[in-house]
PyMOL Python script that loads the backbone (N, CA, C, O; Angstrom):
from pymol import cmd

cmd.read_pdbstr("""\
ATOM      1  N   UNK A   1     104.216 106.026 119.589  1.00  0.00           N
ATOM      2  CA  UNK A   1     104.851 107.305 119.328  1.00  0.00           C
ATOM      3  C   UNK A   1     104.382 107.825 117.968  1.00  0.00           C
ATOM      4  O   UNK A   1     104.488 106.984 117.076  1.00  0.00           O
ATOM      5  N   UNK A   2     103.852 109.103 117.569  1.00  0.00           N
ATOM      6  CA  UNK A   2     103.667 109.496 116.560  1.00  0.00           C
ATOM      7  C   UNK A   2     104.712 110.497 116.464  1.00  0.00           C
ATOM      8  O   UNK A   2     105.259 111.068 117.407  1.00  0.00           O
ATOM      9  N   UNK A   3     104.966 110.676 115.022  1.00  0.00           N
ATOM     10  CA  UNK A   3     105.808 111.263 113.941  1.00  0.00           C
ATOM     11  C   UNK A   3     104.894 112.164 113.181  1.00  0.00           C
ATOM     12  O   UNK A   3     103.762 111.775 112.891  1.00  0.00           O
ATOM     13  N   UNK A   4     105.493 113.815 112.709  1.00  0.00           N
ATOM     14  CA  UNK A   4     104.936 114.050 111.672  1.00  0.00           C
ATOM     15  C   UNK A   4     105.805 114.230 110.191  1.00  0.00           C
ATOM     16  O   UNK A   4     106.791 114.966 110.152  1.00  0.00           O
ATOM     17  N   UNK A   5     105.492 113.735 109.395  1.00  0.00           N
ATOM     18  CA  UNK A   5     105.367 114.135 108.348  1.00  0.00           C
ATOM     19  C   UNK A   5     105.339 114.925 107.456  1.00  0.00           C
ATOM     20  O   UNK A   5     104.132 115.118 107.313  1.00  0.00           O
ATOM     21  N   UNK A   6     105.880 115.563 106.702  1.00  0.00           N
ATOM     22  CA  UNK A   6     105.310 116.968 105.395  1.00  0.00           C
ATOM     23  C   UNK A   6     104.806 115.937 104.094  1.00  0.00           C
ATOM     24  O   UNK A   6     105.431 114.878 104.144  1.00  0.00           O
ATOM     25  N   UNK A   7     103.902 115.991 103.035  1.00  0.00           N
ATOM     26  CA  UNK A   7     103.388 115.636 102.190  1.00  0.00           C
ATOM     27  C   UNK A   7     103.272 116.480 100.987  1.00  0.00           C
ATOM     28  O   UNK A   7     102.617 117.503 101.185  1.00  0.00           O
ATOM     29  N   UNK A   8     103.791 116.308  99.639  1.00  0.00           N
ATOM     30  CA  UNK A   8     103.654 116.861  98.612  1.00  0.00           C
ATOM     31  C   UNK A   8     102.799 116.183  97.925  1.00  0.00           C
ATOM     32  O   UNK A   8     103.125 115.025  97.663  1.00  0.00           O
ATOM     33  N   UNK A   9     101.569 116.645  97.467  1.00  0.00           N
ATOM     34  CA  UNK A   9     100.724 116.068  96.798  1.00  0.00           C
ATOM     35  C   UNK A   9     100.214 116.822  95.291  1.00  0.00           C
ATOM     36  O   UNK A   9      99.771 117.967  95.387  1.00  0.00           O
ATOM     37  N   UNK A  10     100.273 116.237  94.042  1.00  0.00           N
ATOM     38  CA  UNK A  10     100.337 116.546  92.678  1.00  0.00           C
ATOM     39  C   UNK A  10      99.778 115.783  91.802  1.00  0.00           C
ATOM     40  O   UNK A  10     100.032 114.584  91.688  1.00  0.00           O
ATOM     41  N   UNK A  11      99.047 116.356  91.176  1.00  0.00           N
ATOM     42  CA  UNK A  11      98.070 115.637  90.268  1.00  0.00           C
ATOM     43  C   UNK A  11      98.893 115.188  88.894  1.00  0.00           C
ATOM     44  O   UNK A  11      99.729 115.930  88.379  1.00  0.00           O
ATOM     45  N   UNK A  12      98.517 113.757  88.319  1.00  0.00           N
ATOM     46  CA  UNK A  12      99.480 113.536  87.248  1.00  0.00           C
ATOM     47  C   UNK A  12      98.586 112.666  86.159  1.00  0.00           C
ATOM     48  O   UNK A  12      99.072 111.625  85.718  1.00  0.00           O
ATOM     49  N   UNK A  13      97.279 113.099  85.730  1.00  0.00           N
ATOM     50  CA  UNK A  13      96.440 112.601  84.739  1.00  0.00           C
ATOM     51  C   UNK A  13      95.466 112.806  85.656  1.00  0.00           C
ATOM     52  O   UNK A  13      95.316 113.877  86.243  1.00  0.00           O
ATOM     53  N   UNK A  14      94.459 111.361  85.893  1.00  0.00           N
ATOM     54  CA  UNK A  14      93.410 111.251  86.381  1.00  0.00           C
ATOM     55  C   UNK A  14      93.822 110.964  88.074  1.00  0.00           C
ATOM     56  O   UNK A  14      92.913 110.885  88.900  1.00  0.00           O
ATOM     57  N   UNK A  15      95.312 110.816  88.494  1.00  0.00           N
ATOM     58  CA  UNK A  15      95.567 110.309  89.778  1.00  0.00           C
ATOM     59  C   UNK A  15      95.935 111.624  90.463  1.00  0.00           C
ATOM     60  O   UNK A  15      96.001 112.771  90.020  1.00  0.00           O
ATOM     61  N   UNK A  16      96.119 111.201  91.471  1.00  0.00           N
ATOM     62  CA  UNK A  16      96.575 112.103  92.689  1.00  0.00           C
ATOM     63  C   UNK A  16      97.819 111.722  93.325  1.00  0.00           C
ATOM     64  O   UNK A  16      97.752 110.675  93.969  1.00  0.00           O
ATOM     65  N   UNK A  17      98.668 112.170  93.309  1.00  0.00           N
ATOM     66  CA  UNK A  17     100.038 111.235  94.034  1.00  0.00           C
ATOM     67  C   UNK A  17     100.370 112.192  95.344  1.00  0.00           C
ATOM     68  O   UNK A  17     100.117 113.385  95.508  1.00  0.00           O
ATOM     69  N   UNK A  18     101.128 111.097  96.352  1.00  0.00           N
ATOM     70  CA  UNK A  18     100.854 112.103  97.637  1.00  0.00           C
ATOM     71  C   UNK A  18     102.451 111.208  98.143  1.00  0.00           C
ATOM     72  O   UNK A  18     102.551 109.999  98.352  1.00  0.00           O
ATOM     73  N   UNK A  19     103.515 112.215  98.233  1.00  0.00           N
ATOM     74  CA  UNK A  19     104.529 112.048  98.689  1.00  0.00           C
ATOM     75  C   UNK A  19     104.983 112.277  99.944  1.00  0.00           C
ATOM     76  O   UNK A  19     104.584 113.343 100.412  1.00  0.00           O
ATOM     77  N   UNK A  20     105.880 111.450 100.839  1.00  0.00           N
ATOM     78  CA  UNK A  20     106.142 112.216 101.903  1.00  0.00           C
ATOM     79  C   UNK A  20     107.714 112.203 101.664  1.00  0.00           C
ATOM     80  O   UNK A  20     108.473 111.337 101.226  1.00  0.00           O
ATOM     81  N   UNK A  21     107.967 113.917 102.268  1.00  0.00           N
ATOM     82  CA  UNK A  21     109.009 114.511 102.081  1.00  0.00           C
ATOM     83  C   UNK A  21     110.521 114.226 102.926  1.00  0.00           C
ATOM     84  O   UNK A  21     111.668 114.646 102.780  1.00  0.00           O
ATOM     85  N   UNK A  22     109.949 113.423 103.733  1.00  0.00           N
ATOM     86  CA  UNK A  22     111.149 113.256 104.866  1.00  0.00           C
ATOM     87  C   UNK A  22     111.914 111.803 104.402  1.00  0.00           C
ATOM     88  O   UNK A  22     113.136 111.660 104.388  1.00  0.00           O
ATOM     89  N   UNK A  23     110.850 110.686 103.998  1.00  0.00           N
ATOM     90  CA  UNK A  23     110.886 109.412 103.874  1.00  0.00           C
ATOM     91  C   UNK A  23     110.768 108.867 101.936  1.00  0.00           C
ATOM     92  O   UNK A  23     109.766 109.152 101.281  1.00  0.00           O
ATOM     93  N   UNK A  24     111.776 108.215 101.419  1.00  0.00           N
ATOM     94  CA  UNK A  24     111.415 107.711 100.190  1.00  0.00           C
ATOM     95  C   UNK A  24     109.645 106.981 100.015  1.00  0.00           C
ATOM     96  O   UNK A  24     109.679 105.755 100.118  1.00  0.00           O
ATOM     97  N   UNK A  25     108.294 107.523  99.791  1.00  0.00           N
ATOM     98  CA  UNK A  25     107.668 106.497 100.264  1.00  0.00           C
ATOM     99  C   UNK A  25     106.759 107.630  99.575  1.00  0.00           C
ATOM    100  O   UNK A  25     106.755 108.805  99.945  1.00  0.00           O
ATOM    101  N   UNK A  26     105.897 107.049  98.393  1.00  0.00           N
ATOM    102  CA  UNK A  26     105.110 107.528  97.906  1.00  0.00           C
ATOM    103  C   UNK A  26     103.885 106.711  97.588  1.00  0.00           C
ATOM    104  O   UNK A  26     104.023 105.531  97.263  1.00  0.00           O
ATOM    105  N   UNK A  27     102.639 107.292  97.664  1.00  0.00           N
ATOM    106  CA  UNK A  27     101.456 106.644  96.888  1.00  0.00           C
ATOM    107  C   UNK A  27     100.621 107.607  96.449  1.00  0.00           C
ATOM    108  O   UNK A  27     100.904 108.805  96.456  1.00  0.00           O
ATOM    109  N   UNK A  28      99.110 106.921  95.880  1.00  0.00           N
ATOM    110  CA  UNK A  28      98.011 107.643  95.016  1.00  0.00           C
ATOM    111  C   UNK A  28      97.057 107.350  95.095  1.00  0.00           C
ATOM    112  O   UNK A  28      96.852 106.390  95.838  1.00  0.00           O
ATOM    113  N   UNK A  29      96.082 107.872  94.510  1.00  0.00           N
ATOM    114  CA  UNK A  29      94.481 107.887  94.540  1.00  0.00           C
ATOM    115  C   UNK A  29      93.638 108.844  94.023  1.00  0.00           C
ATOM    116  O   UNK A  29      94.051 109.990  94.207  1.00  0.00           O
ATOM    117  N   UNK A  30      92.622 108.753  93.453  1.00  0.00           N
ATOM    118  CA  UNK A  30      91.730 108.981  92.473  1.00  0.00           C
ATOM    119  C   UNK A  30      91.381 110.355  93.079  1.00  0.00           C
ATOM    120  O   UNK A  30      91.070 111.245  92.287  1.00  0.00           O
ATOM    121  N   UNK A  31      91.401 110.647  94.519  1.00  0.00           N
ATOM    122  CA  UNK A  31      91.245 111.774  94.880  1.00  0.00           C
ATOM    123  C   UNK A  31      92.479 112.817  95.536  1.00  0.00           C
ATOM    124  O   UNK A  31      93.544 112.651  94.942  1.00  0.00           O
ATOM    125  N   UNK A  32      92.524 113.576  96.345  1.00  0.00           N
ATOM    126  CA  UNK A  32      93.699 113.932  97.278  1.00  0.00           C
ATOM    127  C   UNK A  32      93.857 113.458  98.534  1.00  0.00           C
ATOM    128  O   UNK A  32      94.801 113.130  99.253  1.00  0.00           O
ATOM    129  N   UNK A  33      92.451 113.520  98.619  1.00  0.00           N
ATOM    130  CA  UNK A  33      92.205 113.106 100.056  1.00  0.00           C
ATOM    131  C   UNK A  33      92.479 111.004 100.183  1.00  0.00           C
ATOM    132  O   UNK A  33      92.715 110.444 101.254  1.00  0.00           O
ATOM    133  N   UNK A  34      92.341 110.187  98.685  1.00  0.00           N
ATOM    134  CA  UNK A  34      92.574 109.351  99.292  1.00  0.00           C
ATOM    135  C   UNK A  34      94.167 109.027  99.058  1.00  0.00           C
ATOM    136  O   UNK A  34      94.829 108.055  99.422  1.00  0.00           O
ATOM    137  N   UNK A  35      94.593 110.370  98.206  1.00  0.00           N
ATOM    138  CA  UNK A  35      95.766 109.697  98.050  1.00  0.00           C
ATOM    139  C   UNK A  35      96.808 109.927  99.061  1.00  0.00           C
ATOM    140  O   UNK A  35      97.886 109.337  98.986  1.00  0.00           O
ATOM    141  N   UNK A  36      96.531 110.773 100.021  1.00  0.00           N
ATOM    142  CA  UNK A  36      97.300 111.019 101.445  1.00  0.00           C
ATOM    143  C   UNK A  36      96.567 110.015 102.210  1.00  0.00           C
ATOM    144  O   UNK A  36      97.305 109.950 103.193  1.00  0.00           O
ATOM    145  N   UNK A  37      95.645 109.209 102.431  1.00  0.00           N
ATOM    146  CA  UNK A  37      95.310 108.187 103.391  1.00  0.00           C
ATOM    147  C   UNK A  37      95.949 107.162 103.165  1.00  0.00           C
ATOM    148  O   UNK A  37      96.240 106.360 104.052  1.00  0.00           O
ATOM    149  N   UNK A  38      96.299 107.015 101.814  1.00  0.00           N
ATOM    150  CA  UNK A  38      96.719 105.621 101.119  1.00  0.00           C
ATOM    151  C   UNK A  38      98.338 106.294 101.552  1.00  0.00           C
ATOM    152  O   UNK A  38      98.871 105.314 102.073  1.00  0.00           O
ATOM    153  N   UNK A  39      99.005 107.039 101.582  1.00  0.00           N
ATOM    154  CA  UNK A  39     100.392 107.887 101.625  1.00  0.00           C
ATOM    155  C   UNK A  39     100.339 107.268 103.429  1.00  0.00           C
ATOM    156  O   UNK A  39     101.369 106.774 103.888  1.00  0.00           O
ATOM    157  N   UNK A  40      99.351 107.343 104.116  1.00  0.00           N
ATOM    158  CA  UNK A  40      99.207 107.205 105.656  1.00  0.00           C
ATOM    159  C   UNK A  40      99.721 105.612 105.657  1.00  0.00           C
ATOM    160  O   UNK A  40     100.642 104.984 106.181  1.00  0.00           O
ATOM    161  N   UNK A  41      98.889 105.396 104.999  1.00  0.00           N
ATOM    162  CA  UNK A  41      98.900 103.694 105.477  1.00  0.00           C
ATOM    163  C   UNK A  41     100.137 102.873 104.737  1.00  0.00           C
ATOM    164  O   UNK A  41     100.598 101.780 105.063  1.00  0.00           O
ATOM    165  N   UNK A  42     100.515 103.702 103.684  1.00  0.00           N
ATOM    166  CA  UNK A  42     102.269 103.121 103.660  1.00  0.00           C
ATOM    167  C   UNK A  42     103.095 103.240 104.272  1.00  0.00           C
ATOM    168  O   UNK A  42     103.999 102.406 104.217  1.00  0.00           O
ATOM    169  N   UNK A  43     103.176 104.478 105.255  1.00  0.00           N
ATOM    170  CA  UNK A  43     104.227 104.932 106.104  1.00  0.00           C
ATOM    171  C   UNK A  43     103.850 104.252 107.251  1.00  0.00           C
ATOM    172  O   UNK A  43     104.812 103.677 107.761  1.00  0.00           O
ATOM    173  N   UNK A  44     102.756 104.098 107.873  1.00  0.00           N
ATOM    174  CA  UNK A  44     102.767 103.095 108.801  1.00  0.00           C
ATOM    175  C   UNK A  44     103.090 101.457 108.575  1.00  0.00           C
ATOM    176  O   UNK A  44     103.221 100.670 109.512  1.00  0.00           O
ATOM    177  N   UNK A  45     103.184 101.130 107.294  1.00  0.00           N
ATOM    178  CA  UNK A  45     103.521  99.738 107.165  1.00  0.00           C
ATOM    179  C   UNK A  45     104.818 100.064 106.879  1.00  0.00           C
ATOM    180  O   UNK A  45     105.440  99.192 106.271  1.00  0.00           O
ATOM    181  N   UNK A  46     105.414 101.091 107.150  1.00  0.00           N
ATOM    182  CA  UNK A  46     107.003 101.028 106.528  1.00  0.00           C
ATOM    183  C   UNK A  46     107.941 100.988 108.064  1.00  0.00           C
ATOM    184  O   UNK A  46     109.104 100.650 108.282  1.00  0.00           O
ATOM    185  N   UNK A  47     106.670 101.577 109.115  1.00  0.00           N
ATOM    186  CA  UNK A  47     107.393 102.186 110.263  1.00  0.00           C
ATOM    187  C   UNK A  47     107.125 100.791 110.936  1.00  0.00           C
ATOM    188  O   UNK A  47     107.725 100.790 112.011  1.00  0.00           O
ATOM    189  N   UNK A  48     106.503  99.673 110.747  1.00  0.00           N
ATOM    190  CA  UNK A  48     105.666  98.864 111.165  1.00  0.00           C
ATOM    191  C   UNK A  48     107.229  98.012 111.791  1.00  0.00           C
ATOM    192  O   UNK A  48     108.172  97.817 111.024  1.00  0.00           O
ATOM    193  N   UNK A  49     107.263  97.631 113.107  1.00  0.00           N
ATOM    194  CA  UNK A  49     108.276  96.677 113.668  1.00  0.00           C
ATOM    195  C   UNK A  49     108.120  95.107 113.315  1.00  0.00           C
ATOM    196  O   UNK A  49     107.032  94.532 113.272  1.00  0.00           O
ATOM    197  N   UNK A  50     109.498  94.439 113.043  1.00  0.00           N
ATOM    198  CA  UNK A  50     109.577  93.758 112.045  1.00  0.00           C
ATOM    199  C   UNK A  50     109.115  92.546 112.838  1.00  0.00           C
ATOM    200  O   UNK A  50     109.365  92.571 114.043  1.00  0.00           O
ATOM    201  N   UNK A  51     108.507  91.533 112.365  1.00  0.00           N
ATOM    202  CA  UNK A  51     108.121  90.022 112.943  1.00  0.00           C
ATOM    203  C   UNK A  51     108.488  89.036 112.647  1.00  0.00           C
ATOM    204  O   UNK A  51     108.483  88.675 111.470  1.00  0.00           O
ATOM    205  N   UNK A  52     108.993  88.171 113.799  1.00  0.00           N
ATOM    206  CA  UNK A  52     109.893  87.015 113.777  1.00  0.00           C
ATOM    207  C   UNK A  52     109.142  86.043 112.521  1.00  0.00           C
ATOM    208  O   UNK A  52     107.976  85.826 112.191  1.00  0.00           O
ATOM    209  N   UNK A  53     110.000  85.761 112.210  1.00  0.00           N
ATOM    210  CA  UNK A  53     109.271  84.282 111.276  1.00  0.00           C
ATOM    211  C   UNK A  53     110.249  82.873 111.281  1.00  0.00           C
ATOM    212  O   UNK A  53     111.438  82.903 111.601  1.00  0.00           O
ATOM    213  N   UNK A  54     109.726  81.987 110.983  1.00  0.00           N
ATOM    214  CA  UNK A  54     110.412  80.395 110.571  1.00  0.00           C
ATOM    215  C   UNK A  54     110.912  80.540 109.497  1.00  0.00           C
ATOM    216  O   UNK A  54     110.398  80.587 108.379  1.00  0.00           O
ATOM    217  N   UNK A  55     112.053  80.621 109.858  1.00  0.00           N
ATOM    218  CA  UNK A  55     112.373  79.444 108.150  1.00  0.00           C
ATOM    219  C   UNK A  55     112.099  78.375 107.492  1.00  0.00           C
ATOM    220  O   UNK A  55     111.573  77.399 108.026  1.00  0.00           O
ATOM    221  N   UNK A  56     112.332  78.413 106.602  1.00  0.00           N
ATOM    222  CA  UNK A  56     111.718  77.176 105.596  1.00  0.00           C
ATOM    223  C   UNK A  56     112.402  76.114 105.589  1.00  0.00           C
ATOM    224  O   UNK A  56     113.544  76.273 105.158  1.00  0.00           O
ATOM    225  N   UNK A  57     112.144  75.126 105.892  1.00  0.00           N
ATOM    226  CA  UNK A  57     113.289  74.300 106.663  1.00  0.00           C
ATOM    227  C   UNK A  57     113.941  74.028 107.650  1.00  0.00           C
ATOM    228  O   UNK A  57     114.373  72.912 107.937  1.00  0.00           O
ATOM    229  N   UNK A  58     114.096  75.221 108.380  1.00  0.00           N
ATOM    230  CA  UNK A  58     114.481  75.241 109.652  1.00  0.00           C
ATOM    231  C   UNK A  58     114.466  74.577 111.025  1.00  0.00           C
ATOM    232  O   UNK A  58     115.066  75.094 111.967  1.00  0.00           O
TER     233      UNK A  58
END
""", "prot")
cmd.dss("prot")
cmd.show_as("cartoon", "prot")
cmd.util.cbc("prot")
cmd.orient("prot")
């Protein structure tokens, strides 16, 4: 299922920061363009379904 998104993106020195507006979840990059790819690939690891694990000991 895809979702969209709105993105605020603002330059803050030499970086690029690229926010999304719906979700607490921000990142950056040297350009705009990578700092909305890098903004992509957090929101998919945020949306990412969670995986069983062992406990330590268990």
């Amino acid at each position: 299922m895809k979702r969209r998104f709105t993105a605020s993106v603002w330059r803050e020195g030499e970086w690029f920061v690229a926010q999304c507006l719906e979700v607490d979840v921000a990142s950056q990059g040297e350009t705009e363009a990578a700092a909305v790819a890098n903004l992509r690939e957090a929101l998919e690891l945020s949306f990412e379904p969670p995986q069983p694990r062992r406990s330590a000991g268990g």
